[in-house]
C-alpha positions in Angstrom: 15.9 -31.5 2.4 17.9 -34.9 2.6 19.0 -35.6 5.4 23.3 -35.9 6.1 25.1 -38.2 8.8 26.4 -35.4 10.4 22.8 -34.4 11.4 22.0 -34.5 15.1 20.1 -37.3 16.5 17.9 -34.4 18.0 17.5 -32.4 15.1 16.9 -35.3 12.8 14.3 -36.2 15.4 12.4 -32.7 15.7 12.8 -32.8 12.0 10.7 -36.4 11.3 8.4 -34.9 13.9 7.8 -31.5 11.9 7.6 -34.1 9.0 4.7 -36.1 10.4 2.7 -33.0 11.7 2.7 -31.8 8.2 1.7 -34.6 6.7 -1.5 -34.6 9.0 -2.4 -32.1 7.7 -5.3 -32.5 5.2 -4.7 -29.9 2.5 -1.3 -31.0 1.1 -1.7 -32.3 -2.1 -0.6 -36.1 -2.9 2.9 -35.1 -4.6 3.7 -33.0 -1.4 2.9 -35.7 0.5 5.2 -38.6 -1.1 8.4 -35.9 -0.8 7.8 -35.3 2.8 7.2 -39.0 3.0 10.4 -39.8 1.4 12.2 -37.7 3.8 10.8 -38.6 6.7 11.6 -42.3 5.5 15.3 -41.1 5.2 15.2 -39.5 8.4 13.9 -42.6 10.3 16.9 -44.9 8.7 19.3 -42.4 10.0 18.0 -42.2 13.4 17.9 -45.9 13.4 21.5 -45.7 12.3 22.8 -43.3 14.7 20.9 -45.6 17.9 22.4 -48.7 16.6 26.1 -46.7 16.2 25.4 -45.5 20.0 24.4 -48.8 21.2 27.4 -50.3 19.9 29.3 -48.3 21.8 27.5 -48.6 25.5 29.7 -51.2 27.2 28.7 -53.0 30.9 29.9 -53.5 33.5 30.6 -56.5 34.9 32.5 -58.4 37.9 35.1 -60.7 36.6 35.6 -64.2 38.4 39.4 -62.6 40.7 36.7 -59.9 42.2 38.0 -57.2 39.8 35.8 -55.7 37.4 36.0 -55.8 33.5 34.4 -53.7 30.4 31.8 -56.1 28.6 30.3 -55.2 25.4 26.8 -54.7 25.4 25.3 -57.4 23.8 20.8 -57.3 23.5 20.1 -60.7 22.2 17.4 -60.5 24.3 14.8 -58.3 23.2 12.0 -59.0 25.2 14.4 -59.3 28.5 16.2 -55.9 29.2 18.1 -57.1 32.3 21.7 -56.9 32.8 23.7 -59.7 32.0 24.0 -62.2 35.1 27.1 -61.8 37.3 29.6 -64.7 37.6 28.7 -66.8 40.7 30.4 -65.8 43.8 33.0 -68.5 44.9 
């Protein structure tokens, strides 16, 4: 079963889970194995996909310098820092 970009996150997700339980199991054979292998691969790259679709789309928040309030895009340059951005100093 390849997976299509109209697949749910969710369902892609309980699907690469299924995937991995059955590949823990011992008595598949090795040709088996590399097909569900290969399509839990394809699964992963399309959940990676569809979180880096969604986190283009999550915007922040943030104060502008007049006191009024703007939409930022999110921007996570920062991967070891998952604070907000800093807010303009108040004048």
């Amino acid at each position: 079963m390849a997976p299509t970009p109209d697949l749910k996150y969710e369902d892609a997700l309980k699907r690469l889970e299924k995937l991995v339980a059955e590949l823990e199991r011992a008595e598949l054979d090795l040709e088996t194995r590399l097909k569900k292998f290969e399509e839990g691969t394809k699964l992963a790259r399309l959940l990676l996909k569809k979180l880096d679709q969604a986190k283009k789309k999550v915007q922040v928040l943030v104060k502008t310098h007049a006191g009024g309030e703007a939409l930022e895009a999110f921007h996570d340059d920062k991967s070891d820092d998952d604070s907000l951005p800093d807010a303009p100093a108040a004048d």
